[in-house]
N, C-alpha and C positions, 0 to 999 in steps of 0.2 A: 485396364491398360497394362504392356508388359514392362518389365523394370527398364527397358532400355526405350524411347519413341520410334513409332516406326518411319522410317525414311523413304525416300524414292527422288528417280531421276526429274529432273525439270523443274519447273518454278511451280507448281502447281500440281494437284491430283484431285481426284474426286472419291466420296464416299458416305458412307448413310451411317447414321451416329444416334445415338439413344442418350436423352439427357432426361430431365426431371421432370420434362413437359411434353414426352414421349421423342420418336424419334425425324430426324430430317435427314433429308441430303444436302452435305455440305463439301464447301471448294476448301482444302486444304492445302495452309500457304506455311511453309516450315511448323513451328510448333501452335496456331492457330488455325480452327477452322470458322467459317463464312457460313452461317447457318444460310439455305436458300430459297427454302418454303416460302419468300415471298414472291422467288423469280420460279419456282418449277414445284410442283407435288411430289416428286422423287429423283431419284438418279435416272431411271430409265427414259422418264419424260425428256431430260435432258439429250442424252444417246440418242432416242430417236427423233431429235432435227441437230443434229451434230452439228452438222456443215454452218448453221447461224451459231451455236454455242460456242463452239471453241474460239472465234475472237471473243466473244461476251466475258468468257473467263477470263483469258488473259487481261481484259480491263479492269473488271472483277478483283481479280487479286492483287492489282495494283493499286485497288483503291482503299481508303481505312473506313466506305462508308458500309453501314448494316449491323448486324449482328453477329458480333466473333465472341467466339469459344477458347477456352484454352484445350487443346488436344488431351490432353494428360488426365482433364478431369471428365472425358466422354468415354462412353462404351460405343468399341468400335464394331459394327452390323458388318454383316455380307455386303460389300458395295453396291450390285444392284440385282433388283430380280427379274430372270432372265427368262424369255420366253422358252425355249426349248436349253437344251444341254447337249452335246453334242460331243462323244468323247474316243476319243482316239485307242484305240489297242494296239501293242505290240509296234510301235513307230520309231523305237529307239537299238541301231542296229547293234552293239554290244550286249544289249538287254536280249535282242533274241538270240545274237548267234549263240550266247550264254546257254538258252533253253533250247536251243537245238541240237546246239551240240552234246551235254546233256543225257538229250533222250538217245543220239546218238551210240554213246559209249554203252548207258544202262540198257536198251533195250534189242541194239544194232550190235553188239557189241564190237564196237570203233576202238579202235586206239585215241588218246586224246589230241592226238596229231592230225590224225584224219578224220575224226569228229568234227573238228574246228574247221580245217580245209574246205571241206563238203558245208557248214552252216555257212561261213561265207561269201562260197559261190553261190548260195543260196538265195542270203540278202541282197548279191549285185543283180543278180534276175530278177530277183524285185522288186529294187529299186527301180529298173530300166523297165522293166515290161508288168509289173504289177498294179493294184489299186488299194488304198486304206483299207485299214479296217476300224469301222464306224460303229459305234451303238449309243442309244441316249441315254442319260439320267433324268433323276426327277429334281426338277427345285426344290423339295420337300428335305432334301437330305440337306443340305443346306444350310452352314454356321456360320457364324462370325471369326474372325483368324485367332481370336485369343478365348471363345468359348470352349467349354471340358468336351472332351471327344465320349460321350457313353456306350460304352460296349453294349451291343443285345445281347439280349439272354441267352441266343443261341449260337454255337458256334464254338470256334476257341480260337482261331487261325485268322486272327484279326492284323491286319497288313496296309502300309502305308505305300502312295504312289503319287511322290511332287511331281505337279505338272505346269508348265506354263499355259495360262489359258486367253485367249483373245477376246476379244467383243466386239460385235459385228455393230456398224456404224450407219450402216445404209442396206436396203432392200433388194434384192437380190437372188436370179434363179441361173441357174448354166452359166455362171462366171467362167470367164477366159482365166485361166493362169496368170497372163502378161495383168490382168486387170486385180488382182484378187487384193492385193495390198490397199488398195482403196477404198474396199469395204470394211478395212480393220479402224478404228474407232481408239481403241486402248489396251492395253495389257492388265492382267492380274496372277493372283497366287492360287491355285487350285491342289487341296491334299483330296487325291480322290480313294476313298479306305476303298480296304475288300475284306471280307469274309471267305477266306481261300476253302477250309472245309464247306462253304454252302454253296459254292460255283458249283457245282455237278448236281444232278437230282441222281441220286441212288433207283428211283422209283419211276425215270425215264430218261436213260440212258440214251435213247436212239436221237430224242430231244438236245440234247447238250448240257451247253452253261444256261446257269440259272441269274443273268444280270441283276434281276429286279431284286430278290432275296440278298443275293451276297453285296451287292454295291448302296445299294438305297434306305439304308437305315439312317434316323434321325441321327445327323452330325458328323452323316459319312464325311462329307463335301465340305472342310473349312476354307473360304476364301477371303481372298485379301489380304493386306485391307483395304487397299485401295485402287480405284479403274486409274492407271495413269497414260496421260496420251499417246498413242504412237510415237506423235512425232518426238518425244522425251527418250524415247526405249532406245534409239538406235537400230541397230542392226539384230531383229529379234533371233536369225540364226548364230549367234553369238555372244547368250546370256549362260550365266553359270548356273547350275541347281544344285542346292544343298539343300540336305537334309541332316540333320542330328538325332538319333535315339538316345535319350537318357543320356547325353553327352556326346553319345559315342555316334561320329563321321559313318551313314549310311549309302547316300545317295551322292555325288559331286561328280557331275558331268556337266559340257558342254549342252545347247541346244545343236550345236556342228553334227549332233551324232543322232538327229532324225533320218529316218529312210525318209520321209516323202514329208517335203517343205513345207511351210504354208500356207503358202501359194497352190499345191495340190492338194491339200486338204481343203483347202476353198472351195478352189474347183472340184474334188468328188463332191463332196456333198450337198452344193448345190446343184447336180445332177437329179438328185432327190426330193429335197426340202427347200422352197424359199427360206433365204436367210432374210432373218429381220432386226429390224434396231434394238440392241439387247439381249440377241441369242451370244450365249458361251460356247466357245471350242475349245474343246483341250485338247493339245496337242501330243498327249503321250507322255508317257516316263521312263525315267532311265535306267539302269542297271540298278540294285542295291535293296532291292526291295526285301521286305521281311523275310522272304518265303527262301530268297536266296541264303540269307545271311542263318538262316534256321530260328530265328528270332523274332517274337507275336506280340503285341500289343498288350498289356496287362494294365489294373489298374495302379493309380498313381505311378506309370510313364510319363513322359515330357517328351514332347515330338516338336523340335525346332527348324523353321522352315525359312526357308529366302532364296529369294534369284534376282539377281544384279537388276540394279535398280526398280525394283519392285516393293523395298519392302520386305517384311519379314511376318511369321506368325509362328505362336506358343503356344499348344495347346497341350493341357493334360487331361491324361484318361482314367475315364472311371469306370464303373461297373453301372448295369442297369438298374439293378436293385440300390 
């Protein structure tokens, strides 16, 4: 656990916990958790029949019967494990017009006046007439919000990207827009790493980016700590994202400054893929990331993470060896 408890909006949250007698999923009610291994096998079991769970909890947590924990003395797991991952690029319009403008000046050679101009009218085209950009991950990359972040061996340009992420609460293929909010289930914390030198293949350029390589190393993904319900969050375009390197203020943006909402992130991708009870969507990050700041992940860094009512998570990094 981190020196401070972690917090979140609403009477209640949920999340999977590792005690002496291995791990459960349990409802956590301020600084105690409900162990629930007698009511469900896991978090996800719970997620997918939502619609009966969520009065269950709120009785649940009102009640002193079962077996409570004190939080402080658990090891907090990845909330739940998620059928697919689903994860947003380039969603955050400061963050591109950042990188467009950018390549602008260095490659176009722009003034930074007109660099910027031209990236904005850029983002308002496609905001109105464009579509996501979508790629998956693997559950495998996947930590706990206070487990060490371990750098692979390879690489050096190792890079941090807060995200807000959702969980899909019901079954679902060509969602409406108007309907999408009602597939959302709960919120969590999503750091999604990158390995910025191993995005490109040197060896098949015509190919592209190399997701699998540069994103899906064990520990890329710390999440949590905990799925907390929608209906706690509020107005999910509307939550703060911070980040801290080693102290020092990276990331602090708005959700207000995604190109394309929830609600259309819903709906592309289930154009696609059925969404199912316990798939993750990340929704993008914002401006501030390593690559901007000229600054890379090293061992024994602290990478401190929160978004308005979510919660928080600490992780520090080490080397693979």
């Amino acid at each position: 656990m981190p020196d401070r408890p972690p917090s979140h909006a609403g009477p209640f949250a949920l999340g999977t916990f590792e005690a002496g007698n291995g791990t459960f999923p349990g409802l956590v009610v301020g600084p105690r958790v409900r162990d629930l291994t007698d009511l469900a096998p896991s978090v996800r079991a719970i997620v997918e029949d939502w619609d009966t769970w969520l009065p269950r909890l709120h009785d649940l947590a009102a009640s002193a019967d079962g077996p409570w924990f004190d939080l402080a003395a658990l090891r907090v797991l990845a909330p739940v494990e998620p059928g697919q991952i689903l994860q947003s690029g380039a969603n955050y319009r400061k963050h591109v017009v950042d990188l467009v403008a950018a390549e602008k000046e260095s490659v176009h050679g722009a003034t930074p006046e007109e660099a910027r101009a031209d990236a904005e009218k850029m983002m308002d085209v496609r905001a109105r007439n464009g579509v996501p950009y979508v790629f998956l991950g693997s559950p495998r990359a996947m930590c706990g919000p206070y487990d060490d972040i371990v750098l692979p061996a390879l690489g050096d340009q190792h890079d941090w990207e807060l995200e807000l992420a959702l969980v899909i609460g019901r079954s679902g293929r060509n969602i409406r827009t108007e309907d999408a909010m009602e597939y959302v289930a709960a919120y969590t914390i999503c750091n999604d790493l990158t390995t910025r030198d191993r995005l490109y293949r040197p060896d098949l350029k015509a190919i592209g980016t190399d997701w699998f390589t540069a994103k899906n190393a064990d520990t890329f993904l710390p999440t949590g700590p905990f799925l907390v319900p929608a209906a706690f969050v509020g107005d999910p375009s509307d939550l703060r994202i911070t980040l801290r390197h080693n102290g020092v203020v990276r990331q602090d943006e708005s959700t207000k400054d995604m190109i394309f909402d929830i609600p259309r992130l819903i709906a592309y991708v289930s154009t696609t893929t059925t969404l199912r009870p316990g798939d993750l969507l990340l929704t993008g990050s914002p401006a501030g990331n390593g690559a901007h700041w000229g600054v890379f992940l090293k061992p024994g860094d602290a990478v401190e993470s929160e978004i308005t009512g979510l919660g928080h998570q600490r992780n520090t990094v080490r080397s693979d060896a």
